[in-house]
VOZAMI-528816 format. One line per 4 residues: number of its first residue (from 0); their letters; for each residue x, y, z of C-alpha. Coordinates in nm, 3 decimals, m for minus. Layout:
residues N
NUM> a> X,Y,Z  ...;
***
This chain:
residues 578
0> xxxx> m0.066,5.226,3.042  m0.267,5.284,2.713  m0.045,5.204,2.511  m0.001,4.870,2.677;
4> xxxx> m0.370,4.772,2.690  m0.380,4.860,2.282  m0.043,4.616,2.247  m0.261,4.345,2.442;
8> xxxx> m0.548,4.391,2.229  m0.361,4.404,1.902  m0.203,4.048,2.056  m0.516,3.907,2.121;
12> xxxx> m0.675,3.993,1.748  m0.390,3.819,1.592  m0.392,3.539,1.852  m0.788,3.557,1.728;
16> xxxx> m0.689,3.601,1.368  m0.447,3.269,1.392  m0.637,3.044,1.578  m0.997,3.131,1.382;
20> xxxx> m0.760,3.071,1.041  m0.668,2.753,1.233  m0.999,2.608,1.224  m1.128,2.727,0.912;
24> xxxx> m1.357,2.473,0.760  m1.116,2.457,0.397  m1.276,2.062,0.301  m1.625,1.971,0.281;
28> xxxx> m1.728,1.892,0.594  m1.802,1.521,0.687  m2.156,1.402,0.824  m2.052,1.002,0.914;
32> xxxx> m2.267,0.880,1.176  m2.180,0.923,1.519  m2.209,0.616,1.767  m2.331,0.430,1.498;
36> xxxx> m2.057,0.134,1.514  m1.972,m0.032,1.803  m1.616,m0.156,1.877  m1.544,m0.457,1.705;
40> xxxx> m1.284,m0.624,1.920  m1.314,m0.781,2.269  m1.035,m0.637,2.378  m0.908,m0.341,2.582;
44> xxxx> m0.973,m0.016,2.322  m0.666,0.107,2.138  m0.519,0.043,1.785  m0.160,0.049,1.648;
48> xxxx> m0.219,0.233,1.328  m0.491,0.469,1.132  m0.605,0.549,0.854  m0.366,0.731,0.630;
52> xxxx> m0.032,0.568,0.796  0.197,0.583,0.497  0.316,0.181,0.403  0.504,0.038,0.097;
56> xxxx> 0.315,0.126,m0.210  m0.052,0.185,m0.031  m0.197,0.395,0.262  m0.340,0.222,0.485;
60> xxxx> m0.642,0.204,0.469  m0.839,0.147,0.848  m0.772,0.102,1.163  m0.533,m0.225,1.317;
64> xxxx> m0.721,m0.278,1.606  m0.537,m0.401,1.921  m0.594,m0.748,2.032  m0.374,m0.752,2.356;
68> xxxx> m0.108,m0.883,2.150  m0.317,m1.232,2.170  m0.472,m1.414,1.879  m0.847,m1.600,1.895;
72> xxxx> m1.007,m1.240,2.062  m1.352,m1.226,1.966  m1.472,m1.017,1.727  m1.752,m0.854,1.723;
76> xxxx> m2.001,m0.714,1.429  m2.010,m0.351,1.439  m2.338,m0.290,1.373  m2.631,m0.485,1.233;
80> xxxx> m2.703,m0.634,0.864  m2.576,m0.908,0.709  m2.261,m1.099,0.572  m2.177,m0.996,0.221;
84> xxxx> m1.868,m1.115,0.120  m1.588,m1.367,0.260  m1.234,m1.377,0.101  m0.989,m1.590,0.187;
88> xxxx> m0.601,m1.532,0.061  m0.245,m1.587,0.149  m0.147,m1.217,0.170  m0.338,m0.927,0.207;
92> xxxx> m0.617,m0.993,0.448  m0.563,m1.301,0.508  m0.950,m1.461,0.657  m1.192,m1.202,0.576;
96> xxxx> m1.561,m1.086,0.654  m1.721,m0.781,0.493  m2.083,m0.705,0.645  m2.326,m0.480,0.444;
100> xxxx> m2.534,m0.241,0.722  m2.872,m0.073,0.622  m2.739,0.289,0.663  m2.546,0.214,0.313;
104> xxxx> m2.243,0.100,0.434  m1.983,m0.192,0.471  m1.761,m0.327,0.739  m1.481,m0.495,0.710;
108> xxxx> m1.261,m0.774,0.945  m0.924,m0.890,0.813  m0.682,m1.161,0.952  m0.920,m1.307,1.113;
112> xxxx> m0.862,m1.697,1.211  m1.175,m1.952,1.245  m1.515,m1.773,1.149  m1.780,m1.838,1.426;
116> xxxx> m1.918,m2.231,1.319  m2.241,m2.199,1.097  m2.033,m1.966,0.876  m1.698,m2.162,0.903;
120> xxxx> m1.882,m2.459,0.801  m2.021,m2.290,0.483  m1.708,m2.120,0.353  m1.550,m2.479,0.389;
124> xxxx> m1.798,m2.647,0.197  m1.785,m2.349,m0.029  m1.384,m2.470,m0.100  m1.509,m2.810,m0.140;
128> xxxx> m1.704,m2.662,m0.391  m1.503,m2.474,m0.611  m1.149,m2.700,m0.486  m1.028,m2.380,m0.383;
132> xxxx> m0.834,m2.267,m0.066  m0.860,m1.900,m0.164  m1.163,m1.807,m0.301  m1.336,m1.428,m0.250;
136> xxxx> m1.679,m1.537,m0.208  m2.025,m1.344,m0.229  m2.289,m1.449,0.000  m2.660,m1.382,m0.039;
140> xxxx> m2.807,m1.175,0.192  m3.052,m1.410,0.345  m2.789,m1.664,0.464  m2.640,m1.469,0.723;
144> xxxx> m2.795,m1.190,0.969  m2.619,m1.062,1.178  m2.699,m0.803,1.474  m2.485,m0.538,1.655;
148> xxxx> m2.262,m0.671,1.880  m2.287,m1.021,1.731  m1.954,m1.262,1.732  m1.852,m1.341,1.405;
152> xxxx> m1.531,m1.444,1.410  m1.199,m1.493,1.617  m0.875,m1.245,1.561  m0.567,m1.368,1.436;
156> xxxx> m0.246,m1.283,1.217  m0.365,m1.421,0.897  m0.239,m1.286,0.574  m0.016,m0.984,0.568;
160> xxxx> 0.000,m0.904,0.898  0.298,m0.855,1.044  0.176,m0.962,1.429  m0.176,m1.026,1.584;
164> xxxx> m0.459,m0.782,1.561  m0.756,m0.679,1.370  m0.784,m0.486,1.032  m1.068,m0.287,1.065;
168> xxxx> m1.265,m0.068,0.764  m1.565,0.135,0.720  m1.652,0.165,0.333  m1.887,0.338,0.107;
172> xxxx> m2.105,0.005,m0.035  m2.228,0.198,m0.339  m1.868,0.345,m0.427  m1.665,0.072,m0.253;
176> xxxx> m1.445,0.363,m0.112  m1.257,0.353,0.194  m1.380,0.583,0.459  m1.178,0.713,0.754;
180> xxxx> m1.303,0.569,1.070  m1.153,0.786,1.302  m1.467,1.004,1.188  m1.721,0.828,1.329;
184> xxxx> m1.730,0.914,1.673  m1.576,0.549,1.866  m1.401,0.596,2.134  m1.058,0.669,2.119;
188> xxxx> m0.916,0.931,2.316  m0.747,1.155,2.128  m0.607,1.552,2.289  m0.252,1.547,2.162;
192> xxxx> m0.179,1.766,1.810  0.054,1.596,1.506  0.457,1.615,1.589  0.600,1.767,1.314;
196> xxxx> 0.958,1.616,1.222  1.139,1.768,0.958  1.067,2.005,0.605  1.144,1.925,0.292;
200> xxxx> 1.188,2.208,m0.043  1.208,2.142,m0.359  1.317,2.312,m0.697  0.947,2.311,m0.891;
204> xxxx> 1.166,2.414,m1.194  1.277,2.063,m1.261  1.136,1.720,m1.158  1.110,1.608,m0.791;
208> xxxx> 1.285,1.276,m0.927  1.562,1.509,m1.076  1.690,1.627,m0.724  1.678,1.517,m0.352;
212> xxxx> 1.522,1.786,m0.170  1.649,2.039,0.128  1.556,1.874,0.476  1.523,2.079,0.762;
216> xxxx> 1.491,1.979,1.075  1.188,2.192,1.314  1.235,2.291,1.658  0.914,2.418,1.860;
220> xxxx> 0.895,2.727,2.018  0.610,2.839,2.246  0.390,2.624,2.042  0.460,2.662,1.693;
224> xxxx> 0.704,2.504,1.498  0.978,2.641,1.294  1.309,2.566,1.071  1.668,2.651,1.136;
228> xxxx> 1.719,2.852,0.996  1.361,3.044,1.031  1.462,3.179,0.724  1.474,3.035,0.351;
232> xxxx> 1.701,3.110,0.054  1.588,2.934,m0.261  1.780,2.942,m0.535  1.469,2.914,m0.798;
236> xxxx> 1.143,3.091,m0.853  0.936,2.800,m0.814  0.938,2.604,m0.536  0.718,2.296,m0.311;
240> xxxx> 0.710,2.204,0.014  0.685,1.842,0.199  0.657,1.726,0.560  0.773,1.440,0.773;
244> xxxx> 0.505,1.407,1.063  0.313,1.196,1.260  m0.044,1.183,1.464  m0.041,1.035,1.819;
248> xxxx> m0.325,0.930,2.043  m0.318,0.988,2.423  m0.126,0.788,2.614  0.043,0.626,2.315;
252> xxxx> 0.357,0.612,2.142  0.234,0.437,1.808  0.350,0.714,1.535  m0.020,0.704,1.300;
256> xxxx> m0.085,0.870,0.967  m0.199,1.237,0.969  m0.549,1.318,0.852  m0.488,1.681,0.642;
260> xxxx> m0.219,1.932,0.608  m0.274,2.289,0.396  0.006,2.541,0.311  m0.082,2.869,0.339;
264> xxxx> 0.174,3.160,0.187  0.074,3.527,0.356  m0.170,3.365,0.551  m0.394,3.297,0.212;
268> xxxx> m0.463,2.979,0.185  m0.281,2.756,m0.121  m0.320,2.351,m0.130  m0.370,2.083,0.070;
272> xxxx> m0.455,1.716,0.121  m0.697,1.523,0.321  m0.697,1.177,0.403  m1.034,0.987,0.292;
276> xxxx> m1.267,0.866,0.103  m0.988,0.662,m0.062  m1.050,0.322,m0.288  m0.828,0.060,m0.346;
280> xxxx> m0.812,0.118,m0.669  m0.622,0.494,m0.575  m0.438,0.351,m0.310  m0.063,0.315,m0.493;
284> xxxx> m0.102,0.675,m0.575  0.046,0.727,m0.224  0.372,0.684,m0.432  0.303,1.041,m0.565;
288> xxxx> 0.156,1.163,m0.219  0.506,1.115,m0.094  0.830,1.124,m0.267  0.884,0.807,m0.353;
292> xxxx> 1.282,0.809,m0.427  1.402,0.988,m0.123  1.210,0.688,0.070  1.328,0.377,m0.176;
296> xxxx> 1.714,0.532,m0.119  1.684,0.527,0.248  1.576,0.830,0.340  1.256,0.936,0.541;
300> xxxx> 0.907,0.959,0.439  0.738,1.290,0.320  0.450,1.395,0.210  0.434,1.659,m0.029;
304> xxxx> 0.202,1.961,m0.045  0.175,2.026,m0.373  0.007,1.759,m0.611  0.233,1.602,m0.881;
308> xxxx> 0.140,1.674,m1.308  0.109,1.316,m1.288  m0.148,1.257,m0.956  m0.529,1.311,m0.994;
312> xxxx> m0.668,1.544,m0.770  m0.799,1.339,m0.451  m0.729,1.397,m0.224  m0.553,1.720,m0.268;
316> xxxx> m0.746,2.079,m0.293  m0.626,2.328,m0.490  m0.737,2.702,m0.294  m0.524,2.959,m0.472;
320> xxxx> m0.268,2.772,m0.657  m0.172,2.399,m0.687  0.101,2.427,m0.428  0.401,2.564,m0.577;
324> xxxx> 0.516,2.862,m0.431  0.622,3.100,m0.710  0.868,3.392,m0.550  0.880,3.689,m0.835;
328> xxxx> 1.044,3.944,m0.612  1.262,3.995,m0.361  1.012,4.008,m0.060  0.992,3.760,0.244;
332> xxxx> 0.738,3.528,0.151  0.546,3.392,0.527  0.436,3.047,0.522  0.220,2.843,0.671;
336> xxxx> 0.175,2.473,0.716  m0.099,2.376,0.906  m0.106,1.984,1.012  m0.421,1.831,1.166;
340> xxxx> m0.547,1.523,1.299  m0.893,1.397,1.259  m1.000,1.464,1.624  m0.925,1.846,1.531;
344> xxxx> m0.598,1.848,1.672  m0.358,2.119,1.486  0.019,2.171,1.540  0.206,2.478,1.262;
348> xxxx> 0.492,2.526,1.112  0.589,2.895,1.031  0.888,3.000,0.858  0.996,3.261,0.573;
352> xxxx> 1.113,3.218,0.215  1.329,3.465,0.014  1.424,3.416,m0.336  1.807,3.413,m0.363;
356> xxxx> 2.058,3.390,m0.699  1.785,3.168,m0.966  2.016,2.917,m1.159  1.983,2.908,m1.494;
360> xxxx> 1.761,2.589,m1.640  1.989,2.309,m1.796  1.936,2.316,m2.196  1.667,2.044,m2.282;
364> xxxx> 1.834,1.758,m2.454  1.696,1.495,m2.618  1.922,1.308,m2.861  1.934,0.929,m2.727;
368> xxxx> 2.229,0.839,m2.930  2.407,1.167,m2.808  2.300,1.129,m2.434  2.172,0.796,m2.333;
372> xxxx> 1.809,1.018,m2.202  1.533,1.052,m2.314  1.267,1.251,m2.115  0.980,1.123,m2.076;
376> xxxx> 0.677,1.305,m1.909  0.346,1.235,m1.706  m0.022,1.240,m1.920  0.176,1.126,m2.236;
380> xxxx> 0.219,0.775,m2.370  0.605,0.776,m2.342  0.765,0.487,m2.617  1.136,0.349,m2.593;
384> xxxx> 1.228,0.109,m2.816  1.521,m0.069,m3.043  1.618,m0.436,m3.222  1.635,m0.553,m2.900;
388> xxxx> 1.332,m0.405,m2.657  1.082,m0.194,m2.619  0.831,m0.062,m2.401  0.555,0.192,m2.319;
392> xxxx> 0.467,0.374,m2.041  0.072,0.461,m2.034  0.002,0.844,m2.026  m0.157,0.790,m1.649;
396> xxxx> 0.177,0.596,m1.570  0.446,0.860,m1.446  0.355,1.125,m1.152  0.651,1.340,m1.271;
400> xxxx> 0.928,1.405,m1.589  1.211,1.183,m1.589  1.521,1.208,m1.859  1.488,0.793,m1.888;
404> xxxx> 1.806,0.588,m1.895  1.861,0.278,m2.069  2.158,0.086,m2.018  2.246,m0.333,m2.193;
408> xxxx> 2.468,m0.508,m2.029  2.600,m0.879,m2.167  2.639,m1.160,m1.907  2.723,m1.533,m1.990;
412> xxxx> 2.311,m1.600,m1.892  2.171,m1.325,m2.122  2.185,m0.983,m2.120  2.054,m0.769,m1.827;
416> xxxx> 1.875,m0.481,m1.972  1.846,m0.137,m1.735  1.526,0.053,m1.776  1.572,0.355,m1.618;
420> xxxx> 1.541,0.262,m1.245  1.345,0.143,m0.959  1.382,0.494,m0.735  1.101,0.611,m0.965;
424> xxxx> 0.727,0.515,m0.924  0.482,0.358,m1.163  0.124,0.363,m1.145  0.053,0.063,m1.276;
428> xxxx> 0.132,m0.237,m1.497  0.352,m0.201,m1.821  0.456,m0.430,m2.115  0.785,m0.495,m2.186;
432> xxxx> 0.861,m0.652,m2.547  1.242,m0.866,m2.551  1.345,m1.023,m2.843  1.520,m1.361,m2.786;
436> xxxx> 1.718,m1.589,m2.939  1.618,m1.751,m3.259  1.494,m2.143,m3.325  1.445,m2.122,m2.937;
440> xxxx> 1.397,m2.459,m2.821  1.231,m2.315,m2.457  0.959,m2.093,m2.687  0.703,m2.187,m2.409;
444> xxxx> 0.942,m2.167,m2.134  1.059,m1.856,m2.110  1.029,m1.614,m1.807  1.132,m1.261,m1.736;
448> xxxx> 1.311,m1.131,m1.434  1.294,m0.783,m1.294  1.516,m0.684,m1.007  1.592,m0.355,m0.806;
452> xxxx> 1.742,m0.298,m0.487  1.700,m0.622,m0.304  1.324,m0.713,m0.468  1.272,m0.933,m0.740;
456> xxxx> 0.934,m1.036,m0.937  0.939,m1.304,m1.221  0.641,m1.353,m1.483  0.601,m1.572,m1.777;
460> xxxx> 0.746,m1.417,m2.103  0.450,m1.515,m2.348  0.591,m1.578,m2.714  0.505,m1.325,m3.004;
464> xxxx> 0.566,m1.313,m3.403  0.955,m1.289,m3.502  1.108,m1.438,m3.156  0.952,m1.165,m2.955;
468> xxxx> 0.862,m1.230,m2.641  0.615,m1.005,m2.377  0.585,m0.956,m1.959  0.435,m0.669,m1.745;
472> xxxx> 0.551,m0.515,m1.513  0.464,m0.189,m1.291  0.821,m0.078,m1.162  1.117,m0.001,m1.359;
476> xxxx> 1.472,m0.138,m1.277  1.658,m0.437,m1.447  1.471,m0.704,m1.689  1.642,m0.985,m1.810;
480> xxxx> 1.478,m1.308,m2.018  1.556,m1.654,m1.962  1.421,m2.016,m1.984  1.305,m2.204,m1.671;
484> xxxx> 1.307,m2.574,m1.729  1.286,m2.663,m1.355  0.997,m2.782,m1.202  0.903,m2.683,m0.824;
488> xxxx> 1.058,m2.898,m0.543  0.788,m3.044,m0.333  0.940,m3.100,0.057  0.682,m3.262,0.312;
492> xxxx> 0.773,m3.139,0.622  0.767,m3.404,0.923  0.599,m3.599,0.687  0.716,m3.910,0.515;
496> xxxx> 0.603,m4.196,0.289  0.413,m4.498,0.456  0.430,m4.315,0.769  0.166,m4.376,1.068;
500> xxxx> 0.006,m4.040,1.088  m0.212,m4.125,1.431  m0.045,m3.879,1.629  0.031,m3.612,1.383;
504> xxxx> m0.250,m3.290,1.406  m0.154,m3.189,1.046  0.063,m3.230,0.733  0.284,m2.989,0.602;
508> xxxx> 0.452,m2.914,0.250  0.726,m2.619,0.138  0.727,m2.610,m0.236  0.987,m2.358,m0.384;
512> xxxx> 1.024,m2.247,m0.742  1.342,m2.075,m0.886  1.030,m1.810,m1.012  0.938,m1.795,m0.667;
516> xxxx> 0.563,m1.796,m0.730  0.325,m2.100,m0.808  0.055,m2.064,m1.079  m0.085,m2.354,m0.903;
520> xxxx> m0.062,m2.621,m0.564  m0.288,m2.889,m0.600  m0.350,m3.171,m0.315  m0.606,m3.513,m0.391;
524> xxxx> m0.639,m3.811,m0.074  m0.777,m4.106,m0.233  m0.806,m3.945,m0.558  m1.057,m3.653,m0.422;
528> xxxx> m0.989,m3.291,m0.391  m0.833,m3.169,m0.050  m0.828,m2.868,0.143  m0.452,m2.679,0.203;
532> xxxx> m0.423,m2.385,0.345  m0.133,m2.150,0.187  m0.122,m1.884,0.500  0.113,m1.585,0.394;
536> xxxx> 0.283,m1.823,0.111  0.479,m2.009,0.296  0.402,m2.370,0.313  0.080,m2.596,0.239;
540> xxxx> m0.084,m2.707,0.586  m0.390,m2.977,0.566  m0.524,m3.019,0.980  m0.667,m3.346,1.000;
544> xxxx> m1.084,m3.338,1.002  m1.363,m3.543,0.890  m1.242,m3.567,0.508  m0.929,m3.849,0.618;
548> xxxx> m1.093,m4.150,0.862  m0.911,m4.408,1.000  m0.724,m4.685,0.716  m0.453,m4.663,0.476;
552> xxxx> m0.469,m4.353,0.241  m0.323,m4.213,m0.088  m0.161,m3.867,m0.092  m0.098,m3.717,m0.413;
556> xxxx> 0.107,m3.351,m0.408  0.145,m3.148,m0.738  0.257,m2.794,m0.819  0.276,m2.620,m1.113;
560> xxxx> 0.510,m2.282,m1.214  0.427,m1.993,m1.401  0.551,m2.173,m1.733  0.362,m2.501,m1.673;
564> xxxx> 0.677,m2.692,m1.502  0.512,m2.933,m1.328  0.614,m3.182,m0.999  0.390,m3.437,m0.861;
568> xxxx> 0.484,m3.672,m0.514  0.290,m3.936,m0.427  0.276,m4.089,m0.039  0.068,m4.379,0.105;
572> xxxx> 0.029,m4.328,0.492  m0.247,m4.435,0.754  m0.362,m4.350,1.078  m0.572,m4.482,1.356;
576> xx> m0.536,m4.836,1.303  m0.619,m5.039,1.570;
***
């Protein structure tokens, strides 16, 4: 009997042990106000992603708050202060308001549709103004007040959205960073821990870009999650770890972002990552947060535990180590990965690893003619070049090594030249120098193309000394140079020359480039600037208002390319003639 009551108490100190490590306090702890904001939608309470949610090249970076799948909701301010900004584009947010509170910080409301009237009525004379649609517009303070619980605008599915609802942030005003609103207390209901999906290892001896990784799948037993097997073999010394898991609310089946995850080895704690406090200006890094060719091939994402040689520290934490797990012996190694939501929620994975047979590394090589590689590595300026093109990578550009590949290959339009590929991330923008062809009649009319894996992105190839010519880019993949002589084709859309126009509510125009994007769209009636909207790129839309009255009217339509081809329509039409 004794020695079962000491089994039960040597149970319950480990239960103690594992559940006190649990909620160990490892990041700063946040003081966001609670209560503070109201919610900002009138709408039944619930949102279809968070912050942190892992999308193409960005986290995401608030909450998309639920509209009842309607658009024209109200929406409400959050809290008192005023209207500081107002931007207006064809992707992104779409209509946007960002409202400055006293307490130092800034809402904001994205794809929005009509702004409540006083401020629609400014922001349109504002375009009038500046004969510009898009515009991203600062607003003194004085102009518009606003209390808590105020309308401001109506919802929509303006910009890039994908479907209606609201885009909804809390930021930093000083530091312009994104905070995670999940923090701050509003009223989501939220009881149910992270699922965890699957487990990714990696050889830390070579690039993560140089291998795809082990995947495991978990199964959960009495709680805790594990692999199959719950034991590890790696074949090197070094090794990192990544995870495939999601956060879910109660009662809902929307798969959001996790908010921190730490690996622990022995119970000691090693790295980890929380989510926020993130600006814009961080975001892409997410490519390095996950790995970024096992997603672009296909596969699943993953978020690694360990930070990259080529990520800056936020919003990782180096503990005791910067992730990798370094096995010098021949002893089970315990891990640990503990996943968390930011309602406190925790779910583990526990599992061993064992160092097994430790290949050999591959012999470094780095003769180009000899190999077609050349390895290139993160916090260096990394240089390719030859009598045909060259390029630089910035020493912030890379997040890992990569043994570059370059590859020419002739075609009866030009020559298609392969820079390495685009399964590996860039950080940011990159010049790439092509020399063309010589007594070039199209000097000022020459584009470049880059292409990978179904995505394409054109900019204008600017001429240099010696029939050189220069575009940047931020992803690798295949570049080719050409000249575009063809101006954009301008297609009214239920629309026609010396039409009546009493009945129609608005007129529409597609224009289409062979580039694909317009350096400019450019609409006068009666030889005066006119409003178009350009919603998500897709076609120009005037809606009939005070600016066209009743009588015979002059449209004139022109567009302009990236390399100043230009196309201009002209169309006479009336309307409400009695």
């Amino acid at each position: 009997m004794n020695l079962i009551l000491r089994s039960k108490r040597v149970w319950g100190l480990l239960l103690l042990l594992v559940c006190t490590c649990t909620r160990a306090q490892y990041f700063p702890e946040k003081n966001y106000p609670q209560g503070y904001f109201r919610w900002p939608v009138g709408a039944t309470i619930g949102i279809a992603a968070n912050f942190g949610e892992l999308r193409p090249n960005h986290y995401h970076m608030g909450f998309d708050c639920k509209t009842d799948k309607k658009q024209n909701v109200p929406i409400y301010a959050a809290a008192e202060g005023y209207i500081a900004k107002v931007k207006i584009e064809p992707y992104g947010f779409g209509r946007a308001i960002y409202i400055n509170h006293p307490n130092g910080l800034t809402t904001l409301y994205a794809h929005l549709n009509d702004f409540y009237p006083e401020l629609e009525t400014y922001i349109k004379q504002q375009q009038y103004v500046q004969k510009s649609w898009k515009l991203f517009l600062d607003i003194p303070p004085t102009a518009f007040p606003v209390t808590r619980g105020q309308f401001i605008a109506y919802s929509g599915n303006t910009g890039g959205s994908q479907g209606p609802h609201l885009h909804f942030e809390i930021r930093d005003t000083r530091s312009d960073k994104v905070l995670n609103p999940t923090l701050f207390g509003f009223p989501i209901p939220d009881h149910t821990p992270p699922d965890l999906l699957r487990l990714a290892v990696y050889d830390r001896c070579i690039s993560v870009y140089e291998q795809s990784p082990r995947l495991y799948t978990l199964k959960k037993v009495n709680g805790v999650y594990t692999t199959s097997p719950a034991l590890i073999v790696a074949n090197t010394d070094k090794l990192s770890f990544a995870i495939t898991a999601y956060d879910r609310l109660d009662n809902s089946g929307n798969k959001n972002g996790i908010y921190e995850a730490i690996l622990f080895e022995n119970e000691t704690p090693v790295a980890g990552f929380q989510l926020d406090s993130i600006g814009y200006d961080q975001t892409r890094f997410l490519n390095a947060h996950i790995d970024y060719k096992l997603r672009s091939t296909g596969g699943p994402f993953v978020q690694h535990l360990s930070r990259l040689p080529g990520y800056p520290p936020s919003p990782y934490k180096d503990f005791s180590g910067n992730g990798v797990i370094v096995i010098e012996d021949d002893s089970i190694h315990q891990i640990r990965i503990a996943v968390k939501d930011a309602a406190g929620n925790t779910s583990n994975l526990r599992f061993g690893v064992k160092r097994g047979l430790v290949k050999p590394e591959p012999p470094v090589v780095d003769s180009f003619a000899a190999s077609r590689q050349r390895n290139f590595h993160p916090g260096f300026v990394n240089v390719f070049e030859n009598n045909k093109l060259r390029f630089y990578l910035s020493e912030t550009a890379l997040y890992d090594s990569i043994r570059f590949t370059y590859r020419e290959t002739p075609t009866a339009k030009g020559t298609i030249f392969q820079l390495h590929n685009g399964n590996t991330p860039v950080q940011g923008y990159f010049p790439i120098h092509i020399k063309g062809p010589a007594n070039n009649p199209y000097k000022d009319k020459m584009v470049m193309q880059r292409y990978w894996g179904g995505k394409t992105d054109f900019a204008r190839a600017i001429p240099e000394a010696d029939d050189w010519y220069r575009a940047s880019f931020r992803e690798l993949g295949n570049i080719t140079l050409f000249p575009d002589t063809l101006p954009p084709v301008i297609t009214p859309v239920g629309f026609r020359n010396d039409m009546d126009c009493s009945k129609l509510k608005r007129i529409v125009f597609v224009i289409l480039d062979n580039s694909e994007e317009l350096l400019s769209f450019k609409a006068e009636l009666d030889g005066k600037w006119l409003r178009f909207s350009n919603d998500k790129g897709r076609s120009f839309v005037y809606d009939f208002d005070e600016q066209c009255g009743p009588g015979p009217h002059e449209l004139v339509i022109s567009a302009e390319d990236c390399v100043g081809n230009r196309a201009e329509r002209k169309y006479y039409f009336y309307r409400n003639i009695p």
